[in-house]
Structures are given as C-alpha cells and as structure tokens.
C-alpha positions in Angstrom: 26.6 56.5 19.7 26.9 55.7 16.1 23.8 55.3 13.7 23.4 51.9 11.8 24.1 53.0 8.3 21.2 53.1 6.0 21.0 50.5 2.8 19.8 52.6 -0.4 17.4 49.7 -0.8 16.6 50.0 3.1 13.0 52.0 2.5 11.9 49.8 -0.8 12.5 46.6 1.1 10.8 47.4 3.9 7.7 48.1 2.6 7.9 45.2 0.5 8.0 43.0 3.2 5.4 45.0 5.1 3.6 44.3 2.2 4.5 40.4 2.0 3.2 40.2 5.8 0.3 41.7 5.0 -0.5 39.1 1.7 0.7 36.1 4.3 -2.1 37.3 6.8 -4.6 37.6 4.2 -3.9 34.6 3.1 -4.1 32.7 6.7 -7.2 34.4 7.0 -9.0 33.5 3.8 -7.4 30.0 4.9 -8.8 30.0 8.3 -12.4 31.4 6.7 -12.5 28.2 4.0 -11.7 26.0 7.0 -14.6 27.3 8.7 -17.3 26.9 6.1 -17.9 23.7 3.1 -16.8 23.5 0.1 -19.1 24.5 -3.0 -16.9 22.2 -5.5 -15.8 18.6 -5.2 -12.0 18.2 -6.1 -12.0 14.9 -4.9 -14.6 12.7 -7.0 -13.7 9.6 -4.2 -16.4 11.4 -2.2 -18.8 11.6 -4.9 -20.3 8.3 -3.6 -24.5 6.6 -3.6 -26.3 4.0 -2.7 -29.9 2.2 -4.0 -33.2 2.2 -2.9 -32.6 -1.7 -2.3 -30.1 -0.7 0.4 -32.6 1.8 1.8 -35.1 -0.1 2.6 -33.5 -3.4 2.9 -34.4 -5.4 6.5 -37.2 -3.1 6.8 -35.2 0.2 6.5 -32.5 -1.3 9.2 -30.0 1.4 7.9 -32.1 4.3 9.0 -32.6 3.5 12.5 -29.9 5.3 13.9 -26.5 7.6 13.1 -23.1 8.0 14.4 -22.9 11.7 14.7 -21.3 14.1 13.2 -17.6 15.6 12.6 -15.3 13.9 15.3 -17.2 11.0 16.3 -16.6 7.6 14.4 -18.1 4.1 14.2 -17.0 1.2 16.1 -19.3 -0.7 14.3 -17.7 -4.0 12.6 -19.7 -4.2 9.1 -19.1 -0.7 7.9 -22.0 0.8 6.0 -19.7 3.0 3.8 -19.0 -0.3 1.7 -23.1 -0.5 0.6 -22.5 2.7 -1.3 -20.2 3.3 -4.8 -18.6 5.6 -7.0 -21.1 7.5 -9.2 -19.0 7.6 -12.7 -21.3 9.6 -13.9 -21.2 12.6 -11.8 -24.6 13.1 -10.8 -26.8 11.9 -8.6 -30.3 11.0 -9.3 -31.7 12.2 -5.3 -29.8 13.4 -2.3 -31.4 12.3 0.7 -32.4 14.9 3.7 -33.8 13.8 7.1 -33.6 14.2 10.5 -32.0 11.5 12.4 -34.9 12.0 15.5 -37.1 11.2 13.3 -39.2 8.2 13.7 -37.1 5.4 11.4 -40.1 3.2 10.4 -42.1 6.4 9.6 -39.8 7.2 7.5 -39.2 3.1 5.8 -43.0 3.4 5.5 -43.0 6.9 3.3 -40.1 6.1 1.3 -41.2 2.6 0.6 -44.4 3.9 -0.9 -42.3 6.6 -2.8 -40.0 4.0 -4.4 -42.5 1.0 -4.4 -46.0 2.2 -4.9 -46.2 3.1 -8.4 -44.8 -0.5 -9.4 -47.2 -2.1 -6.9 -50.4 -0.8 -7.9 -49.3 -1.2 -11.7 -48.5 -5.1 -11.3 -51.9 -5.5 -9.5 -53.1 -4.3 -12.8 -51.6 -6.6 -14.8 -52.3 -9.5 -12.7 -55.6 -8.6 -12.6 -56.5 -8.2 -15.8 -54.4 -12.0 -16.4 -56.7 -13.0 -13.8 -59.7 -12.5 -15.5 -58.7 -14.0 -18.0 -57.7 -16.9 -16.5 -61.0 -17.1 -14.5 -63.3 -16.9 -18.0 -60.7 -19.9 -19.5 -61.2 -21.8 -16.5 -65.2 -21.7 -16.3 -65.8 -21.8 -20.1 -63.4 -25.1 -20.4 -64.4 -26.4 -16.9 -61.2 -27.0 -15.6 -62.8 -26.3 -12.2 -66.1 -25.9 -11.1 -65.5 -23.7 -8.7 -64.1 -19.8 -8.6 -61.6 -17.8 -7.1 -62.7 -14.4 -5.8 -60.3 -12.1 -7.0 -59.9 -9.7 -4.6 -57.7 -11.2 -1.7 -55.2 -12.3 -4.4 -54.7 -9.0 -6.0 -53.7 -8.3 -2.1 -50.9 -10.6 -1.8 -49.9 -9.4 -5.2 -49.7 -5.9 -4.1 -47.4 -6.7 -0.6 -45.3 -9.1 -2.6 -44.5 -6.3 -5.3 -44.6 -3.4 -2.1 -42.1 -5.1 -0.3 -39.9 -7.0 -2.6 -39.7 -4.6 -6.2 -36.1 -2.2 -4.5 -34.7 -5.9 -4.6 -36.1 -7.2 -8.0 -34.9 -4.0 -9.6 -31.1 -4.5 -8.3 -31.2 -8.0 -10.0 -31.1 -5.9 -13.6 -27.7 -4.3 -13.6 -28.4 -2.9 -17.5 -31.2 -0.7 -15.9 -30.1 2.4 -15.0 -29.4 2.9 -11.1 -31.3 6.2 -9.3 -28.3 6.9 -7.1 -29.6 8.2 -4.0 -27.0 9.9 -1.1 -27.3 8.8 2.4 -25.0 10.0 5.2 -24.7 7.7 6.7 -23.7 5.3 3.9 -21.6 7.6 1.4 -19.7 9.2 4.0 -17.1 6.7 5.3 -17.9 6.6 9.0 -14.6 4.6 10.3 -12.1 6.9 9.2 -12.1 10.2 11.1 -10.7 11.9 8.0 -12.1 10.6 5.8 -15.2 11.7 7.2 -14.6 15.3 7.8 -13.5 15.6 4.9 -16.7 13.9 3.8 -19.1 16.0 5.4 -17.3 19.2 4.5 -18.0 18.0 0.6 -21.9 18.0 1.3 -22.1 21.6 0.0 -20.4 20.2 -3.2 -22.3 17.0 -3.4 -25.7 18.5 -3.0 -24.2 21.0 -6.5 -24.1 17.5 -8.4 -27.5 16.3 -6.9 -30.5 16.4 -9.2 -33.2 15.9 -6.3 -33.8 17.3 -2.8 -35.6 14.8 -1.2 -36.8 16.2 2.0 -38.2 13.6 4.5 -40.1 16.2 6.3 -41.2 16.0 10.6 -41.6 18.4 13.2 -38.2 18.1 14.2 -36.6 18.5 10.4 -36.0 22.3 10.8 -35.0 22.2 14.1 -31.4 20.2 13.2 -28.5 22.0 11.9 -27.7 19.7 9.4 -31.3 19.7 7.7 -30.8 23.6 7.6 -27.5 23.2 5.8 -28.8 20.6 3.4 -31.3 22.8 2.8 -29.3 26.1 2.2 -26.3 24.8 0.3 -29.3 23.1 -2.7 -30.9 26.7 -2.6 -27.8 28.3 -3.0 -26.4 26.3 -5.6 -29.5 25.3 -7.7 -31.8 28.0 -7.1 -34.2 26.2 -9.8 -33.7 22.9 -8.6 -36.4 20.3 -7.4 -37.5 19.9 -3.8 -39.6 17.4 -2.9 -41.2 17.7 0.7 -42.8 14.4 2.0 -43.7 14.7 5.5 -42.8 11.3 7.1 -46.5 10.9 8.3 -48.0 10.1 4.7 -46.5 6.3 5.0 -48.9 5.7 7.6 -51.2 7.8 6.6 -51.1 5.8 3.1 -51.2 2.2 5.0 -54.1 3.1 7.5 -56.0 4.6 5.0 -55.4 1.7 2.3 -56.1 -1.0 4.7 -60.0 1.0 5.8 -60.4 0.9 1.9 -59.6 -2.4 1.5 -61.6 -3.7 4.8 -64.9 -1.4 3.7 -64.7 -3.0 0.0 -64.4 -6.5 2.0 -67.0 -5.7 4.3 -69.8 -5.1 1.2 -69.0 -8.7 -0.1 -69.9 -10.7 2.8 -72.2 -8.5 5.4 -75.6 -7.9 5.2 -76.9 -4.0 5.0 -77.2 -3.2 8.0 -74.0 -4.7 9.8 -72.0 -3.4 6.8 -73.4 0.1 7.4 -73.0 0.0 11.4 -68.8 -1.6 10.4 -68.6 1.2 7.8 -69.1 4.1 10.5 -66.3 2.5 12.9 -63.8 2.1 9.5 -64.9 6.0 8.4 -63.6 6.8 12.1 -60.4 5.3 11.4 -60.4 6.9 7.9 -61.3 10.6 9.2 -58.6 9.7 12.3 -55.7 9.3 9.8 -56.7 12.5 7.5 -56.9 14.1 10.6 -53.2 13.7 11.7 -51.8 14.3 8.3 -54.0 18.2 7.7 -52.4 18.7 11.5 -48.8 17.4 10.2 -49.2 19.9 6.9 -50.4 22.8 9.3 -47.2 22.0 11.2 -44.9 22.2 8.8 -46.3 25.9 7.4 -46.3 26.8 10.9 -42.0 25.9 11.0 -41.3 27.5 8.5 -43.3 30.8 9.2 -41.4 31.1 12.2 -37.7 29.3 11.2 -34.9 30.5 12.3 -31.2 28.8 11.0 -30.2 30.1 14.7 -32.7 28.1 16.9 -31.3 24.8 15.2 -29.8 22.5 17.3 -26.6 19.7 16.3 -25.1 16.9 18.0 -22.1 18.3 19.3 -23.5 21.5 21.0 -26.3 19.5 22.5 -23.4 17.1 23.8 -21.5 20.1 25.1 -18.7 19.1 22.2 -17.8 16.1 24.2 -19.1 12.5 22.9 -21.7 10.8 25.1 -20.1 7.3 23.9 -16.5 7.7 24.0 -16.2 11.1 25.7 -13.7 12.6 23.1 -14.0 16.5 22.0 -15.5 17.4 19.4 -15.2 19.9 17.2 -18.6 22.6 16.7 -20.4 21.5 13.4 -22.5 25.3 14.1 -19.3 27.6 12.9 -19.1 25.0 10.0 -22.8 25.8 8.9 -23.5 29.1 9.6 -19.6 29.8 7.6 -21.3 28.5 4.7 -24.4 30.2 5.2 -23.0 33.5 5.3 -20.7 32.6 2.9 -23.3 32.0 0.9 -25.7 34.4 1.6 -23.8 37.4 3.5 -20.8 37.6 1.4 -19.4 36.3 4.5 -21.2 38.1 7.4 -22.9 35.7 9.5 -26.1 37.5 10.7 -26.4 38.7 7.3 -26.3 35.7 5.5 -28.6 34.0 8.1 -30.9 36.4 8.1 -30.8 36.5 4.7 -31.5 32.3 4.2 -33.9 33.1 6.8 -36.4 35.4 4.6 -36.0 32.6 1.8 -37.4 30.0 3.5 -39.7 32.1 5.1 -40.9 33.8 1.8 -40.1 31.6 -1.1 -39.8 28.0 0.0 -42.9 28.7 2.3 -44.7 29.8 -0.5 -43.6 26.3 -2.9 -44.4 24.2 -0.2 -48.0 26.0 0.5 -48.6 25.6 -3.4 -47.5 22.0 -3.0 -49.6 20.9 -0.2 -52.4 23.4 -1.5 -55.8 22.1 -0.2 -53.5 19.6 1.7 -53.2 17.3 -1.5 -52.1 13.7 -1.1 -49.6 12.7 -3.9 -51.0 10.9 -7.0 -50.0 7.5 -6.8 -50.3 7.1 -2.8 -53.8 7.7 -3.8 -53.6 5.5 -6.2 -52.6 2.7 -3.2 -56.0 3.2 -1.7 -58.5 3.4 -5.1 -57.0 0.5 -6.3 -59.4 -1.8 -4.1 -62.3 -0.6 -5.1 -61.6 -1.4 -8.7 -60.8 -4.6 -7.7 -63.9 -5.4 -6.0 -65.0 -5.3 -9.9 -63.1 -8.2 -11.1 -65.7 -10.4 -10.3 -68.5 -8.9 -11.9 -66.3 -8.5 -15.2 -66.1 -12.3 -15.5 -69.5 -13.1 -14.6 -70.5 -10.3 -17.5 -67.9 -12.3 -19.7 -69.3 -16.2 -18.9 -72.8 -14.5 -19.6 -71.3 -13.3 -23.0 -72.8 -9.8 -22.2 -70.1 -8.5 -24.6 -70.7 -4.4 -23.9 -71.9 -5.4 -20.3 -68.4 -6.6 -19.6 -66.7 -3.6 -21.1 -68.8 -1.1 -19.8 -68.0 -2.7 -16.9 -64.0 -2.4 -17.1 -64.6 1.0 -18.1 -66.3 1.6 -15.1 -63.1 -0.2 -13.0 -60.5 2.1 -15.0 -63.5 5.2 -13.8 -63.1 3.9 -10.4 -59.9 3.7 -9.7 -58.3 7.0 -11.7 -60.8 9.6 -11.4 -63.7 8.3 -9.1 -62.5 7.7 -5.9 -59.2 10.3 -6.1 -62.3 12.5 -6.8 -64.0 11.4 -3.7 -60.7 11.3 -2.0 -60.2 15.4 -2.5 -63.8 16.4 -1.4 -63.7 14.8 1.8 -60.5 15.7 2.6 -61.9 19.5 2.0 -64.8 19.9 4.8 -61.9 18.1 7.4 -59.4 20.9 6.3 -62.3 23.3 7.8 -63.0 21.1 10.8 -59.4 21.4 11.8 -59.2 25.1 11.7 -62.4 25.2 14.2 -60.2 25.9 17.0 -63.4 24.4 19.3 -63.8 21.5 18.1 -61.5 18.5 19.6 -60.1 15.8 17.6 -62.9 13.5 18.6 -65.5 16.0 17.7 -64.0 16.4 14.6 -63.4 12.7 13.9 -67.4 11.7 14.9 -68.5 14.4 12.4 -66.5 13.6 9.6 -67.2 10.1 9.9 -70.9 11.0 10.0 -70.6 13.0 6.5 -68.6 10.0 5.3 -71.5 7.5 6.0 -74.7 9.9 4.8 -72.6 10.6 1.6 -72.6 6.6 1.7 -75.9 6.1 1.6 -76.9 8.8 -0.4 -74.6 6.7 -3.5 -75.9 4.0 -2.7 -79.6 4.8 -2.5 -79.6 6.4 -5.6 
C-alpha cells in the first residue's frame, strides 16, 4: 500500500477550512437565531406605515371589531384595510396602538372616542355656551322673541355632535398636523402573506420609532402574546418612554356616569323636592354601580401584573394547534418569534433568562408606574371633565336672568361660580366619593349590592347636607 503524498500546504489548508466551516456554521446560526426573533431596526421604511383617529373610530369603530390573525394567515376580505393607512415621511409616529383583539370592540370605540374626542367636546360646549348667553340677553333685551330657550338640552346636542363627529372635522384640515397612530391591522398589509410577516417581524422596530404606548388595557390584555411583545420591545427600546394604560372599562364608565349627571342636574329643574330626592337615590345607584366596576377593573389590572408571567400568554396559532380554523393551512408558531426577542432582549439570548428577566420588570417597575397612575383609582382629567360639565351648565340660565336684571356683579359672580363648578367643584366631589367606595370594595363581606346601597346612601345624605346648608 502506498501513502497519498502529503502537500506542504496540506496542514495550513486544512485548518483553514476547518476554520471556514466553523465561521459558515456560526453564521447559519446567528442567521437561524435573527430569523427566530424581530427586528430592533426598520431597513425598510415601506413598513413604517399609520393611520388617523378618523379611521379609528369611523362607523362606530367598525375596524376594531375583529382581526385576521397572525403570521401565516391572510385576508380574503375584498376592501383591504392596509390602503386606510400611509407612509409616515416623517419617521415617527405620534402613538402606537396596543390591545387585545378579545377585547370587547365597542368598549374599546367608547374609551378611545373619549380619549381623542372629549377634550374638543367639552371645550366647544364652552364656547357655545357662552355665545348662547349672549344670544339669549340680545334676544330678550331687543325682544326678538318673547319667549326663552333653556340652555341646557342644547349644550347636549352640542356636546354628541362635537363627541361623535370632531376625528372627521379634523381630517378636513390637511395643514394641521396628523397624530399618526399604528394599528395592526391597518399598517400591516394583511393580503400579502409576505408582506405581512415581514410586517409583523418589523413591530419591534416600529414600536423604536413610536412616541406613545397606548395600552388599551382588559383582563385579557396580559394574557395574549402579542400584548406581551408590544409591551417588551417599547421597554426595551425606550426605557423612558410614555405608557399610557386606559383600561377599556373607563368609556363606559365615562358615558354612564355622564348621563346620571346630566339626568340628576335635569331632574332639579322640573321635580318637586321630594320626587327629585326619591329619583336622585335610584341615579346615585347607577352612579355608585359604575364606580364600582371600574375600582374592581383597576384592582384587576394590579392583580395581572403581580402575578404575570410572559409564559402563561396565549396566541392565535398555538391556541389553533398551528393550523387555521378558516382555511386549515399551517401555520407557523408566533411564541419562538416572541420569546426570541425577549431573550434577545433581555437574556442576551437565553430564553428563561430573558423572560424571567421582563418578568421582574413588569412585575416591579411597570407595576409600580401603573399603581402611581391609578393612585387612589384616579379617573383622567378631562373624562371628568365630560361629567362636571352639566352642572355648569345648569347655570346658564341663571347667568342671563342675572344679566336682563342688570345685576352686573350678580352675573359674574355667577359665571365665576360656573367656571368653580365645573373645574374644581365637582372633580373635587368626584375624588372624595370615589375614596369611601375604594374602602367598600376591599370589605371582602360586603357584596356588590351592599356596597352599591351604601354608597348611594352617602351620596344622597352628602346631598342634602349641601343643599340644606
């Protein structure tokens, strides 16, 4: 047997391409690792896409009754939704939209309608109230009528027509400046399959350009995969950035408790005493019903994030045994997606470390924003705002009597009194019930009912006691 001669070079070359083998497995691997996990930066600015609140809440928030899944699945739907959003040339966007898709849809319209709407609501019924005065003291100092509007139920229709309608008078002026918001379901094309991969991988990167968290908070929010990523990939990559947690309740929270305001200041114009005192105890049930549910909904929400775990979240294709219910196709697991960002993130690429890591944070520090947030279960500002706004109103009247009368300082003592009302006063009342309830909830004896009859009962003796002195 002869031996194969030996090249000089024979050693040097071999472990050069031992070598080269080695670099072509690393790099299949690191390849195989990105392809597991989203990307932190957009390369493709296409995907960089928004939308307005005018599409949001358009038909009565249409667009956020249902989704199409997630990677793999695609719509059959012929108007595609992905045409309702555009480019963002400017490379940020203004709010990037987080929800659960189980979520109750018109719970949701309702919340965000007051977040976008409210403010410009309850500042036109200003304005058109204090235009309405003055068109009330023209009209009954030149006698144009003999007769007088009350005030009140107008100011209503004002505030539905501007509640309803402003998403849409605000897309009619193109020179103001747009608040691009993201929305799945609209920025990510959802009739290409590709295209929406692709799409979804780039959340990670679109959430790095994104000003605003917007989290549309329910009892199923932490539970879904894809709010957990959301969540995770803003942390990670704006660790100073704004969240904003509204729990989905505080819509109808807002209306109920707007429309007992409105009916109690309706009920002291045309009842008598005591019928307006026994109709005022069935409202303050309603009243003390609705805080009732949202103190629960807050306790709820510390609660899910005292005990979260990234691992008990659930997604659409694991849940559908990665097979579509619609078309039965495969699908492929959105779960090594996430949690290969997540411990990219967070674990330096080790999956229980980086979970459990993201775990402590939302444990510890979000938990600990949020409970500053929600602090003596505080109602936003200007959703208060929705419900003192009536009894100001009730004033109007009284202002333009003081004004016919020429009682000059009666009149602006008067207005001053409105302005008290409606910006301190009642938000003032508004935070001291709301604290004795807080108590009532956390008496584990006490039922719902129990709770509800005695708050109602404060509500009324408080009443009294006002008016009686």
């Amino acid at each position: 047997f002869f031996a194969p001669a030996r090249s000089r070079h024979g050693p040097a070359m071999g472990q050069e391409a031992a070598e080269e083998t080695e670099q072509g497995s690393t790099s299949r691997t690191l390849e195989h690792r990105q392809s597991q996990r989203c990307t932190a930066h957009l390369h493709d600015l296409s995907f960089l896409r928004g939308t307005t609140s005018a599409v949001l809440l358009d038909r009565f928030g249409e667009i956020l009754r249902s989704t199409n899944g997630g990677i793999g699945s695609v719509s059959d739907d012929v108007i595609n939704d992905y045409d309702k959003s555009q480019l963002v040339d400017s490379g940020q966007l203004d709010t990037f939209l987080s929800h659960s898709w189980q979520a109750c849809w018109w719970h949701k319209y309702l919340t965000l309608l007051y977040y976008f709407n409210a403010l410009p609501a309850t500042l036109a019924v200003i304005v058109s109230a204090i235009l309405w005065c003055g068109l009330q003291y023209t009209s009954l100092c030149y006698e144009f009528w003999s007769w007088r509007w009350r005030g009140f139920l107008p100011m209503t229709l004002v505030f539905l027509a501007v509640l309803f309608s402003w998403h849409h008078v605000r897309a009619l002026f193109p020179r103001w400046r747009r608040k691009w918001i993201f929305l799945d379901k609209v920025c990510i094309d959802q009739q290409d399959a590709d295209r929406k991969t692709r799409g979804i991988k780039s959340i990670g990167a679109i959430l790095h350009r994104s000003r605003t968290l917007l989290v549309a908070w329910d009892r199923s929010y932490f539970t879904r995969l894809w709010c957990t990523f959301e969540l995770a990939a803003f942390l990670h990559s704006q660790p100073e950035g704004r969240v904003i947690c509204l729990p989905i309740i505080l819509g109808r929270v807002t209306s109920e408790i707007a429309l007992c305001t409105w009916t109690m200041e309706l009920l002291r114009v045309y009842m008598d005493k005591w019928a307006r005192s026994l109709a005022f105890f069935f409202v303050s049930l309603a009243f003390a019903s609705r805080f009732h549910d949202f103190l629960e909904e807050v306790e709820d929400l510390s609660s899910s994030l005292k005990d979260f775990a990234a691992r008990g979240a659930q997604c659409f294709c694991c849940s559908n045994g990665h097979c579509h219910p619609g078309t039965m196709e495969k699908l492929s697991c959105d779960r090594k997606l996430v949690e290969g960002s997540i411990a990219h993130w967070y674990g330096s690429g080790n999956v229980e470390e980086g979970l459990a890591k993201f775990d402590d944070l939302i444990r510890g520090q979000f938990r600990k924003q949020i409970r500053e947030v929600f602090h003596g279960a505080r109602m936003p500002y200007h959703l208060i705002l929705v419900s003192s706004v009536w009894p100001a109103m009730h004033q109007l009247d009284y202002i333009v009597e003081d004004c016919t009368a020429f009682h000059t300082w009666a009149w602006f003592t008067r207005s001053l009194r409105c302005a008290h009302i409606m910006f301190i006063g009642y938000p003032l009342v508004f935070a001291t019930l709301m604290a004795p309830m807080r108590c009532l909830v956390k008496v584990r004896l006490l039922n719902k009912c129990s709770r509800t009859l005695l708050f109602a009962a404060t509500n009324c003796f408080l009443h009294w006691v006002s008016i009686q002195s």
